[in-house]
C-alpha positions in Angstrom: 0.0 0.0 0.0 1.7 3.5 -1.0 1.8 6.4 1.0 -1.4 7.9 -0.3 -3.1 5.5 -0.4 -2.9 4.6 3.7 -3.4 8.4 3.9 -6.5 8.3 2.3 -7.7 4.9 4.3 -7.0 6.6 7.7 -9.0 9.7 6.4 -11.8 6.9 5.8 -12.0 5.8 9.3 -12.0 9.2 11.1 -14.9 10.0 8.5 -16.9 6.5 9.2 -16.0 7.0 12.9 -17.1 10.1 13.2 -20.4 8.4 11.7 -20.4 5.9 14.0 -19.9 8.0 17.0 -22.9 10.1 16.2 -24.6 7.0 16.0 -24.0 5.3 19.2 -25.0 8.3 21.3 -28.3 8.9 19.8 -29.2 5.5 19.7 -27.5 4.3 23.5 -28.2 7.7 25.8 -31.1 6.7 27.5 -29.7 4.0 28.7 -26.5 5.5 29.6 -28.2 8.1 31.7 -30.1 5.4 33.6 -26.5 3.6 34.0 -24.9 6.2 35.3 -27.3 7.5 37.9 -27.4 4.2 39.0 -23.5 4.0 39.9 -23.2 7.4 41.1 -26.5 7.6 43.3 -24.2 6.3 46.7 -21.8 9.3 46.2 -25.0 11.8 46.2 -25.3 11.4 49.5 -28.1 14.0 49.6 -30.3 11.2 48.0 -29.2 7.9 48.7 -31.3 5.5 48.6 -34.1 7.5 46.7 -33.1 4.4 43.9 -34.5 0.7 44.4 -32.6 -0.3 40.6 -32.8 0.7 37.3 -36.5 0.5 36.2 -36.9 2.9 39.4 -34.7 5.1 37.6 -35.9 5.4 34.9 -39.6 5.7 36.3 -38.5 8.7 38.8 -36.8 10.2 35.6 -39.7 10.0 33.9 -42.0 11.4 36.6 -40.0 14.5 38.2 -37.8 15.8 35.2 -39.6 14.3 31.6 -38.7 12.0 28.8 -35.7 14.4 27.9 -34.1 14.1 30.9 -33.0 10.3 29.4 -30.6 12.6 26.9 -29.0 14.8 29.9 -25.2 15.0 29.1 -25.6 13.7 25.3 -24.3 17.2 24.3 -20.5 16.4 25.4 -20.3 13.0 24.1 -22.4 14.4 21.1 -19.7 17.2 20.3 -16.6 15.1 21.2 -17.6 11.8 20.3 -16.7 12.3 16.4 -12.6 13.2 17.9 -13.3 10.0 20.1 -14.6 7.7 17.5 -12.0 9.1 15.0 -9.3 8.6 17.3 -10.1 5.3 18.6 -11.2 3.6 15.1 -7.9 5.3 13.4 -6.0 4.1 16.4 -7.1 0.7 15.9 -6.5 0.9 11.7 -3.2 2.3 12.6 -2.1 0.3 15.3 -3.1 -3.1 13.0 -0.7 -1.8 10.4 2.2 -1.4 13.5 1.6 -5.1 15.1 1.7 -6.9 11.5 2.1 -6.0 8.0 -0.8 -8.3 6.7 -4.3 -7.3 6.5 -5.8 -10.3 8.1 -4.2 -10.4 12.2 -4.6 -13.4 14.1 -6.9 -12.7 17.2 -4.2 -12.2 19.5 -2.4 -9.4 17.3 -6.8 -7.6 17.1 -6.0 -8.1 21.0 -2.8 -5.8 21.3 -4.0 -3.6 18.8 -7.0 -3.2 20.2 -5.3 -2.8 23.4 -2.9 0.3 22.1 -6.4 2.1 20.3 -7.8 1.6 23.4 -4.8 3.4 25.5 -4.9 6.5 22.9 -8.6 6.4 23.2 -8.8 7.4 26.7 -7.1 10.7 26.2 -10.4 12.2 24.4 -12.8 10.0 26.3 -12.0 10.7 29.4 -12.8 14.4 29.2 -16.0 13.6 27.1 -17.6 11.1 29.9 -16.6 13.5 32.6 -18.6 16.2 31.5 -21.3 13.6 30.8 -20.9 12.4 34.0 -21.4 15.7 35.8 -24.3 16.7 33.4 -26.3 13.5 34.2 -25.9 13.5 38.3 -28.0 16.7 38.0 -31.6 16.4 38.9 -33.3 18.9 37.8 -32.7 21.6 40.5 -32.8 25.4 40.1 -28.6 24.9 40.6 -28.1 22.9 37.5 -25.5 24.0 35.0 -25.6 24.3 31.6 -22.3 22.2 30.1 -20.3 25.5 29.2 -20.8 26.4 32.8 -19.5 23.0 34.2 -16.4 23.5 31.7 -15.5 26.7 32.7 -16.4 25.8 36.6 -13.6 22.6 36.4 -11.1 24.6 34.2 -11.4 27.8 36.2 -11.6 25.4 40.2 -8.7 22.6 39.3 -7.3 23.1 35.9 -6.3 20.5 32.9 -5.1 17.7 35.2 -6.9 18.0 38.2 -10.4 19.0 36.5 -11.2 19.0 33.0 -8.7 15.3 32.9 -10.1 14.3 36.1 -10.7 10.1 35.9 -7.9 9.9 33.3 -6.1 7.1 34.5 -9.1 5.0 35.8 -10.3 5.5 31.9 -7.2 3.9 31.3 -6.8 1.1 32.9 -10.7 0.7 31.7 -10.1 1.0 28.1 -6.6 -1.3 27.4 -8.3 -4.6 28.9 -11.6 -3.8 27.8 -10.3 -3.3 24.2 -7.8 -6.2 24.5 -9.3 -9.3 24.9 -5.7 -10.8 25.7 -7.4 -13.7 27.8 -10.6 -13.8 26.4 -12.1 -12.3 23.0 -13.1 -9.0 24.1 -14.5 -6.2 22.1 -12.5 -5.6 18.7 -11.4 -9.2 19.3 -14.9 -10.5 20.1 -16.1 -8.4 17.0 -13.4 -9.6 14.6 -13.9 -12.9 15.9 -17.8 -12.5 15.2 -17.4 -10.9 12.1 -15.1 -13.7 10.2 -17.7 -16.3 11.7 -20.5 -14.7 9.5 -17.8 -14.0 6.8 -17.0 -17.8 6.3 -21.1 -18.5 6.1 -21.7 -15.3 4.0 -18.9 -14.3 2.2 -16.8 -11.3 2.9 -19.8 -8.8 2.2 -21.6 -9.3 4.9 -25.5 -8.0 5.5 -26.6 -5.4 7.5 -27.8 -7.7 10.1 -24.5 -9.7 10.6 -22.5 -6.3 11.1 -25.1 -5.3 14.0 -24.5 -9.1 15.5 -20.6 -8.4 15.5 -20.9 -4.9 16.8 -23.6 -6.1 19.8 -21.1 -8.7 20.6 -18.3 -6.8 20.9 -19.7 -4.4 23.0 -20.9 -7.0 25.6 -17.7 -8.5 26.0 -16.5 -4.6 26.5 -18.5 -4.2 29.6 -18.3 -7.3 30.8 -14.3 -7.0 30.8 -14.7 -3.6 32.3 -17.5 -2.4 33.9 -16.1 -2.3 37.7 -13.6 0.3 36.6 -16.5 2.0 34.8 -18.1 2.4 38.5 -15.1 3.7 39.8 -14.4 6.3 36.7 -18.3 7.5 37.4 -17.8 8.0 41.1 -14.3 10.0 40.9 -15.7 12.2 38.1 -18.5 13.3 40.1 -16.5 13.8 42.8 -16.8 17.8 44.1 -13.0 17.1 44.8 -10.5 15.5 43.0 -9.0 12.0 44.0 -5.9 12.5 46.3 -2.9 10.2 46.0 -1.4 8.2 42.8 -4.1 6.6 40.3 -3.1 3.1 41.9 -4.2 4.1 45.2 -7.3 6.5 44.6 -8.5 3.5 42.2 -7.6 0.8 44.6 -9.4 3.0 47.6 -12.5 3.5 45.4 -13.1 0.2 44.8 -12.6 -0.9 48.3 -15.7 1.9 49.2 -18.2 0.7 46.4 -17.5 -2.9 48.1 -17.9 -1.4 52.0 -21.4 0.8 50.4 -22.9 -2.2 48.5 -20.6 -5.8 48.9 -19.2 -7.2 45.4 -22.8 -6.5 43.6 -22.0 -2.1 44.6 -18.9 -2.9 41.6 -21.4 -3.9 38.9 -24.3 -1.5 40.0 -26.2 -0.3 36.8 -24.8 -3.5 34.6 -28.2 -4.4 33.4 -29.0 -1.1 30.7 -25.5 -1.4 30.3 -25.5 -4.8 28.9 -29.0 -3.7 27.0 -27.4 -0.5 25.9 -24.3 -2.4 24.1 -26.7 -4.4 21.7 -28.0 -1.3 19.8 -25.4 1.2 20.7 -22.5 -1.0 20.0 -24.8 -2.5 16.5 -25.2 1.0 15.5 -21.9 2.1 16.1 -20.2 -1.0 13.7 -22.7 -0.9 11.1 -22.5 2.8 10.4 -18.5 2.9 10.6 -18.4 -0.3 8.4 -21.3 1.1 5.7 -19.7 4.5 5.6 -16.6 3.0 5.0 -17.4 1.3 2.4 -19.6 4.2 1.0 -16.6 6.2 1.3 -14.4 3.7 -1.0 -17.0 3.4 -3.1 -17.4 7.0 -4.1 -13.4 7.5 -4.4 -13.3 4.7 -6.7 -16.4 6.1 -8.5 -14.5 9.6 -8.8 -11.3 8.5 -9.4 -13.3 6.1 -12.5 -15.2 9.6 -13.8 -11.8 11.0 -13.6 -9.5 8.6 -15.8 -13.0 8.8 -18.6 -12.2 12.7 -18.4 -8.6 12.0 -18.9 -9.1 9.5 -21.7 -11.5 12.2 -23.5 -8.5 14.7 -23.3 -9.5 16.6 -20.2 -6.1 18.4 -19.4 -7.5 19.6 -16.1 -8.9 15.8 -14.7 -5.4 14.7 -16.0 -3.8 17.0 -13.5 -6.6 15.8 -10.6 -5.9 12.1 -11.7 -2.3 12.4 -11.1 -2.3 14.2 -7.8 -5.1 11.1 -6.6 -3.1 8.7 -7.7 0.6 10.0 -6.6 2.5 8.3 -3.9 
């Protein structure tokens, strides 16, 4: 593959990423809301208890603030989840190319390279979901701030590190197992793995309804590999102070207080939507990176087809377009 030519596939992914992204959050934020609230509820402690589980959630939510309420916070993820998406999904095309020169990687090479998209992810994603974070353990009180307000509020109180970056480590350590699959197949891995099982039934174009299989199951295994660090990422973001000592110990102390609040069941506390959210949010988010990808391709091909016609018809100008497409 020429210079150009993985210059113009990386442009693809941030493009079908960004696609993707958009996707997931307006198909999964309901369900995140009621996720979160449901592992930050025992760090309010103004209301604890007012929760008996999820469907309570989502009934009170309902009841005291409206049906909208589900989409609290979707304007952070909304606005950053195209850099996100873009980052992580170039990541991943990028860091495949860095683990082995051939297209097709064994399931242990998807591992680490899902495992290094995973690290770079977490640089853009752990802003994003704080700001999320904070939006959705509001409540609909007179006090509640707007998002630019909550920016300015952590920039101008603790800065880069300690605010706007707060829950940067914890995001992580989430993201690099949870993206691996080392031990078992996990996300990209359990997608991959998912994918070529419909790909040796159906061929290597595979329908619309086998990429929202392989996206569902990858984002299963993500929480399933994760979602205890997920609770503790929630719980320090929301935090009206920042975590004190390195991220081994604030991480290590956190968990030990979700299991002194609630036992082992406190560290997988809003699992449930989680696990329901994945199927559609994860689908979505596959399918619409994989179509627009392939849309994308299409239409360069198409263009690049129109082009060389031009060319052949003596079209000075599409010659010089040709050329600069095609140089490496």
């Amino acid at each position: 593959m020429t210079s150009s030519s993985k210059t113009r596939e990386t442009v693809n992914e941030l493009l079908a990423g960004s696609v993707g992204g958009a996707a997931q959050v307006l198909v999964g934020q309901p369900l995140d809301t009621i996720k979160t609230r449901a592992q930050i509820a025992p760090t309010l402690r103004w209301i604890e208890g007012m929760f008996k589980g999820p469907m309570d959630i989502l009934s009170q939510t309902l009841r005291k603030e409206g049906f909208f309420a589900l989409y609290k916070g979707m304007a952070s993820p909304l606005i950053g989840i195209a850099g996100v998406n873009s980052l992580l999904f170039a990541a991943y095309g990028v860091s495949k190319r860095i683990v082995s020169p051939f297209p097709q990687l064994s399931l242990t090479e998807t591992a680490l390279a899902g495992s290094m998209a995973g690290a770079a992810n977490a640089v853009l994603a752990s802003p994003v979901e704080m700001f999320k974070v904070r939006m959705q353990g509001q409540y609909g009180s007179p006090t509640d701030q707007r998002l630019s307000a909550v920016f300015l509020d952590m920039w101008r109180t603790w800065g880069l590190r300690k605010g706007v970056m707060r829950g940067y480590w914890v995001t992580v350590v989430r993201e690099i197992p949870a993206y691996a699959g080392l031990v078992s197949p996990l996300f990209y891995t359990a997608f991959e793995f998912t994918k070529r099982r419909f790909q040796a039934t159906h061929g290597t174009q595979l329908p619309v309804w086998a990429l929202l299989s392989s996206g569902a199951c990858g984002g299963i295994a993500y929480w399933l590999a994760c979602y205890p660090l997920d609770v503790v990422k929630s719980r320090v973001q929301l935090r009206a102070t920042p975590p004190s000592g390195t991220p081994v110990q604030y991480i290590a102390h956190e968990l030990r207080e979700i299991v002194r609040e609630g036992g082992v069941r406190g560290l997988f506390r809003g699992l449930s939507p989680s696990l329901i959210r994945s199927i559609p949010a994860a689908a979505s988010t596959f399918a619409a990176f994989e179509l627009t990808r392939g849309m994308t391709r299409s239409l360069v091909k198409f263009f690049s087809n129109v082009l060389l016609f031009r060319v052949l018809e003596g079209d000075d100008g599409c010659m010089n377009a040709l050329i600069c497409a095609r140089i490496s």
